[in-house]
Backbone bond lengths (Angstrom), bond angles and torsions (degrees), N, CA, C in turn:
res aa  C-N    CA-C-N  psi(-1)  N-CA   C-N-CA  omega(-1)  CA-C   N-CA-C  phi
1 X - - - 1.446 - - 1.529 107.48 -
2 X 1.596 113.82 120.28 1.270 100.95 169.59 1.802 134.12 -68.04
3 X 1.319 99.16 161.99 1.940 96.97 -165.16 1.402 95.62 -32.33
4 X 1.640 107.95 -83.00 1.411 137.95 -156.67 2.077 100.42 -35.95
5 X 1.042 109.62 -12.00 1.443 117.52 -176.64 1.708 115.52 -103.94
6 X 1.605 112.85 -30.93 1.547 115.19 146.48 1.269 130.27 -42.62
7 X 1.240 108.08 122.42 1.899 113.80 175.98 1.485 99.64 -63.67
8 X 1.521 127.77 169.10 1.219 148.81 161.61 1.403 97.11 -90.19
9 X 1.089 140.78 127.98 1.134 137.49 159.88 1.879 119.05 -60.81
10 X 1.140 116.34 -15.81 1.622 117.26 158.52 1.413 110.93 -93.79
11 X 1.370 126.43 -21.20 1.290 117.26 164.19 1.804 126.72 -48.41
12 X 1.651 88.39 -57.13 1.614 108.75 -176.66 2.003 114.46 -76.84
13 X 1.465 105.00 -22.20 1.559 105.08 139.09 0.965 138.01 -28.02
14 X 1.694 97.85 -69.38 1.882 109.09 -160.42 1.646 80.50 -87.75
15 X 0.964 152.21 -1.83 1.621 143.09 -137.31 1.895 76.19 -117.52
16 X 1.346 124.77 -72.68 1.494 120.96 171.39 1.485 116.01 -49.60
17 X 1.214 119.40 -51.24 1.742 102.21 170.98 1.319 109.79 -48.77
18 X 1.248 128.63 -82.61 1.753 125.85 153.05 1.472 104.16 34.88
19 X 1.653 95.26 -103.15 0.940 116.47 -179.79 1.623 138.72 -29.37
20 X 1.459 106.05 -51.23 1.446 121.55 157.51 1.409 128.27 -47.72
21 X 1.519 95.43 -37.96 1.653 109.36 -168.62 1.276 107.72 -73.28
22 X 1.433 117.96 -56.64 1.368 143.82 -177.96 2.184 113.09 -51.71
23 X 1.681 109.15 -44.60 0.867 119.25 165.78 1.639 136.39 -70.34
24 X 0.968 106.55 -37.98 1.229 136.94 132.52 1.470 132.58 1.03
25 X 1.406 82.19 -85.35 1.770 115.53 149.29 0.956 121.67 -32.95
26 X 1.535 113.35 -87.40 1.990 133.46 156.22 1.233 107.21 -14.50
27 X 1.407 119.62 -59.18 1.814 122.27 -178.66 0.961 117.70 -78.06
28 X 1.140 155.11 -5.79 1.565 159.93 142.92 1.340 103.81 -59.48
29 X 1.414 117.47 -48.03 2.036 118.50 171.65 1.769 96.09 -54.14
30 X 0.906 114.45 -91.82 1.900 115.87 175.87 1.334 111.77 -41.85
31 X 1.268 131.83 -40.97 1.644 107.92 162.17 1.703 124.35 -44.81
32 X 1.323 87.95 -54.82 1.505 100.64 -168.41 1.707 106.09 -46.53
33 X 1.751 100.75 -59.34 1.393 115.06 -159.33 1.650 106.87 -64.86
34 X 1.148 117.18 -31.72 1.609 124.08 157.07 1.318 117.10 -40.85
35 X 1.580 121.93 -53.85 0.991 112.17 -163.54 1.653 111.03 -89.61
36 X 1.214 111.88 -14.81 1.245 129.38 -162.18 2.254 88.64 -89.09
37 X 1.095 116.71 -24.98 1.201 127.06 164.85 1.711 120.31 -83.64
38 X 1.015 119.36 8.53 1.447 142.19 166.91 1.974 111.50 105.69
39 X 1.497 116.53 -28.81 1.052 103.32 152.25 1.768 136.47 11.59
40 X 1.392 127.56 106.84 1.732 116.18 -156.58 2.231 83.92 -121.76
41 X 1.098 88.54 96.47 1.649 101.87 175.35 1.920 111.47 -51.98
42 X 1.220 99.09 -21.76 1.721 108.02 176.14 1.637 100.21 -77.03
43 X 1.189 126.49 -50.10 1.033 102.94 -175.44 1.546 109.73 -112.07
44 X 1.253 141.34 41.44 1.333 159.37 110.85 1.356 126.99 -88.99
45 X 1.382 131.69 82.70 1.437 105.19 -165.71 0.938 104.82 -109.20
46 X 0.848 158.52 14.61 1.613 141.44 115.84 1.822 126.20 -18.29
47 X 1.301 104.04 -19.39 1.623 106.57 151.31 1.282 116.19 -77.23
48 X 1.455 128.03 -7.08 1.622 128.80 -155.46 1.686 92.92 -91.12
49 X 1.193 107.26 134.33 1.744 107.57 167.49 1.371 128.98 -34.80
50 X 1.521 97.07 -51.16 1.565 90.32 -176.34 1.529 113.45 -75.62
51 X 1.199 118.42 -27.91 1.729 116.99 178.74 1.434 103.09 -79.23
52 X 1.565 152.11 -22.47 1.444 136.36 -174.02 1.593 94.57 -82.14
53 X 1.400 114.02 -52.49 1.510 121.65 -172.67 1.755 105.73 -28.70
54 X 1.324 84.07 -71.28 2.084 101.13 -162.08 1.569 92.87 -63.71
55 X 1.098 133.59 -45.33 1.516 129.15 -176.74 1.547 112.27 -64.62
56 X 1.549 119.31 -30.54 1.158 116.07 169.30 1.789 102.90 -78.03
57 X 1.214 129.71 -28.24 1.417 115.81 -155.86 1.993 91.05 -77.10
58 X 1.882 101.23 -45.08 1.875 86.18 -175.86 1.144 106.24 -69.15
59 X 1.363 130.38 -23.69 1.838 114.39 172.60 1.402 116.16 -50.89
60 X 1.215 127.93 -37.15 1.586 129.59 -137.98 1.852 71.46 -110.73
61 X 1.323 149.22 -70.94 0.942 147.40 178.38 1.894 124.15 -24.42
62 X 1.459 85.74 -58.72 1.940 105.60 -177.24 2.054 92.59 -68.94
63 X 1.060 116.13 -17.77 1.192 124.89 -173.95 1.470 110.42 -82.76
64 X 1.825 110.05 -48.24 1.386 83.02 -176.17 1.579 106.79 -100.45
65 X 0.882 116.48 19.99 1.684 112.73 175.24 1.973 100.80 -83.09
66 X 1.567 103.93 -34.33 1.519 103.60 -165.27 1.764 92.53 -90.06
67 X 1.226 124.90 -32.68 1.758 114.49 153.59 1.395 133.36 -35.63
68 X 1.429 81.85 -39.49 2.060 84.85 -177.82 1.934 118.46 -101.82
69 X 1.455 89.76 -10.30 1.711 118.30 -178.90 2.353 85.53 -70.93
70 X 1.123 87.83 -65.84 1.771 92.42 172.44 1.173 129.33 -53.74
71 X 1.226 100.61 -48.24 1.922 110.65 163.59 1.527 97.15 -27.33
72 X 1.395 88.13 -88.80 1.794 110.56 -163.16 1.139 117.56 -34.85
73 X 1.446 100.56 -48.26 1.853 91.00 -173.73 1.827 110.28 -136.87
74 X 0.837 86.78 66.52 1.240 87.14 179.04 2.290 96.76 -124.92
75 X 0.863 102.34 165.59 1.790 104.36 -179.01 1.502 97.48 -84.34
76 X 1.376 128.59 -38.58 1.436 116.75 -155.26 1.665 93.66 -167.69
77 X 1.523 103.76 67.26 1.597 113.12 164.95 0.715 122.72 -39.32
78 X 1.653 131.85 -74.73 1.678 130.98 170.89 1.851 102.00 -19.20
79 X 1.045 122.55 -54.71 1.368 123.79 -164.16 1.343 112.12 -70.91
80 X 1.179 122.10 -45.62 1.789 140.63 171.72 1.543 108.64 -51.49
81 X 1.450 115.28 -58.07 1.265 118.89 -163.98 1.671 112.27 -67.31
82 X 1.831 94.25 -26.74 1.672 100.55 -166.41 1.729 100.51 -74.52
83 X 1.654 111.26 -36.44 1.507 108.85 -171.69 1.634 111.80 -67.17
84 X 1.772 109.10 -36.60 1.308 133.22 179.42 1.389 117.18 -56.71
85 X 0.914 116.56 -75.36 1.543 130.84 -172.12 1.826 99.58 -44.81
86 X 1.045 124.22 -64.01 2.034 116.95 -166.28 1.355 89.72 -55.01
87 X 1.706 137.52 -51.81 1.225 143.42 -158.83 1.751 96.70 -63.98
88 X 0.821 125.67 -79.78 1.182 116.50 162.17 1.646 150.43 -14.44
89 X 1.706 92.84 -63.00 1.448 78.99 150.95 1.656 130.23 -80.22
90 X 1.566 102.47 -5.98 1.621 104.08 -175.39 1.754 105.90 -62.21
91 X 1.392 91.30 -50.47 1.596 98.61 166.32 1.447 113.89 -51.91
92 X 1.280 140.52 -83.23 1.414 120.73 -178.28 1.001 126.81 -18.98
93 X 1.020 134.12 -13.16 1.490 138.54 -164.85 1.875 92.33 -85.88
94 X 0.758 120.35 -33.25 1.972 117.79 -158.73 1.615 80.52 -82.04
95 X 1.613 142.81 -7.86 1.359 95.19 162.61 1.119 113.83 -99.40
96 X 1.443 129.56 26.57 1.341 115.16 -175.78 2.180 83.62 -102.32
97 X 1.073 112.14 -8.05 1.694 108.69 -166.04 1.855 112.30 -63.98
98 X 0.876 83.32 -39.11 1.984 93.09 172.29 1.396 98.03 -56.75
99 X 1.503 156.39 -57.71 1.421 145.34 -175.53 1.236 113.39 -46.43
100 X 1.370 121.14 -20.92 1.512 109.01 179.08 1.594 109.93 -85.37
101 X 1.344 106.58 10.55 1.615 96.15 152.64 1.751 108.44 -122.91
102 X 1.212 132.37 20.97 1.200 123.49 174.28 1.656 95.16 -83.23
103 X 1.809 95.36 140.08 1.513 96.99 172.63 1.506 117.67 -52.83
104 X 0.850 115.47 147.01 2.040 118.96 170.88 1.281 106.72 70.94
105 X 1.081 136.59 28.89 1.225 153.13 176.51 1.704 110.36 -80.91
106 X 1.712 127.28 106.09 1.463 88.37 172.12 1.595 102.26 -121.64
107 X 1.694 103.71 158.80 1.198 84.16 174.99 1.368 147.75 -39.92
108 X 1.331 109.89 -31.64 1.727 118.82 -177.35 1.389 105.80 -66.59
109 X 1.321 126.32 -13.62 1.036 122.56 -175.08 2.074 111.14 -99.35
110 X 1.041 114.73 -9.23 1.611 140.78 -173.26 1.640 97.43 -102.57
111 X 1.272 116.53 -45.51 1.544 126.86 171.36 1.579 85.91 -54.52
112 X 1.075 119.86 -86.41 1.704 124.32 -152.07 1.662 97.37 -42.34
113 X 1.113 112.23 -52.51 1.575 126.31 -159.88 1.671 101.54 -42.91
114 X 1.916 95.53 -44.66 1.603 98.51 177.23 1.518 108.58 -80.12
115 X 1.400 142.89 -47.74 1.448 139.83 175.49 1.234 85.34 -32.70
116 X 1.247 144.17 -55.83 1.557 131.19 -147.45 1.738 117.06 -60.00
117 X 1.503 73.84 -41.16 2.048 79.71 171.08 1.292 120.31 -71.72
118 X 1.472 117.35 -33.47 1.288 118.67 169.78 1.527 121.40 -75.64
119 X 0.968 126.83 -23.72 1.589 124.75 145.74 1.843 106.76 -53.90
120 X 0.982 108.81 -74.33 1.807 99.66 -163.46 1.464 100.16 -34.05
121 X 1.801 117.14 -48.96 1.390 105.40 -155.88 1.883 106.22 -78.01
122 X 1.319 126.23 -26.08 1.262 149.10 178.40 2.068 85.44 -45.37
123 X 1.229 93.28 -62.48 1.813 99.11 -167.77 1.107 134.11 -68.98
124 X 1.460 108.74 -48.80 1.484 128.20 164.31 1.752 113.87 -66.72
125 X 1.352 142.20 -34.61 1.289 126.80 149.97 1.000 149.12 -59.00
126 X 1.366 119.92 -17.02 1.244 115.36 171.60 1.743 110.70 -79.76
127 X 1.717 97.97 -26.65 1.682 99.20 178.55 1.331 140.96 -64.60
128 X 2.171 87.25 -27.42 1.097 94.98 158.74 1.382 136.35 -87.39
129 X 0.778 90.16 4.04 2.111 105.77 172.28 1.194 105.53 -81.56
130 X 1.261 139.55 -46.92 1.426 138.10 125.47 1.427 144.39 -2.15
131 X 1.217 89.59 -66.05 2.120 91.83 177.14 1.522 103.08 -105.89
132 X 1.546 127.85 -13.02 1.054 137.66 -157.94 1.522 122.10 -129.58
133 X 1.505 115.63 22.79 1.407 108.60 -166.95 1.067 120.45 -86.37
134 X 1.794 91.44 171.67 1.548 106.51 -146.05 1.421 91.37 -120.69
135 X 1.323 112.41 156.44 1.495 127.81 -158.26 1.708 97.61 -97.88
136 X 1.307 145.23 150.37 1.076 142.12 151.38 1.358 121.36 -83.82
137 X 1.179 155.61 177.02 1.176 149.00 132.68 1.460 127.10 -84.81
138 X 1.203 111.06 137.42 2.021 108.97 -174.23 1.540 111.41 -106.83
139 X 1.123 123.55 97.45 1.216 120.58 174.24 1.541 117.85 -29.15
140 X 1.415 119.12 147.50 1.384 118.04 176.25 1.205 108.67 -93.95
């Protein structure tokens, strides 16, 4: 791998704090608007600050360790990450699927739960394309 293509390891730091902070953000907009759409954060708490926060910080975290786990060894990252990443968050979505039987549960509030993942991943990829990029391959 050439230098200029090595992360800084304080780059890809502040590049994951970033990320957290910024997402974070995003989920407090969809918390709010959930609840402000009747959404009951007591009995979803995963709208509650402290549970989106920390769930966004190990998402964006478990994320960039398995970003740079792909980097490294993968034959053609750019290509991996693009098939990987929608599959991924498509999957996240099945743990928000069990709330649609918790009592007081409403959908708008199970909707948000999933926007939430799609914000982290919306935020955290482009950053890591950033502190973390991935090489394509060019056909000969």
């Amino acid at each position: 791998m050439p230098a200029e293509e090595k992360p800084g390891t304080g780059m890809v730091v502040l590049g994951v704090v970033a990320a957290i902070v910024i997402a974070s953000i995003g989920n407090t907009v969809v918390s709010y608007a959930a609840q402000a759409l009747g959404a009951d954060p007591t009995v979803m708490q995963g709208l509650q600050l402290q549970a989106y926060v920390v769930l966004t910080a190990a998402g964006v975290i478990i994320a960039a360790f398995a970003w740079a786990s792909i980097r490294k060894r993968a034959k053609d990252p750019a290509r991996t990450l693009g098939k990987l990443v929608p599959i991924v968050v498509a999957v996240s979505f099945l743990a928000d699927v069990p709330m649609f039987f918790l009592p007081g549960a409403s959908v708008v509030g199970i909707i948000a739960l999933m926007l939430m993942h799609v914000v982290v991943a919306a935020v955290a990829v482009p950053i890591f394309h950033r502190v973390m990029p991935v090489r394509t391959l060019v056909a000969a």
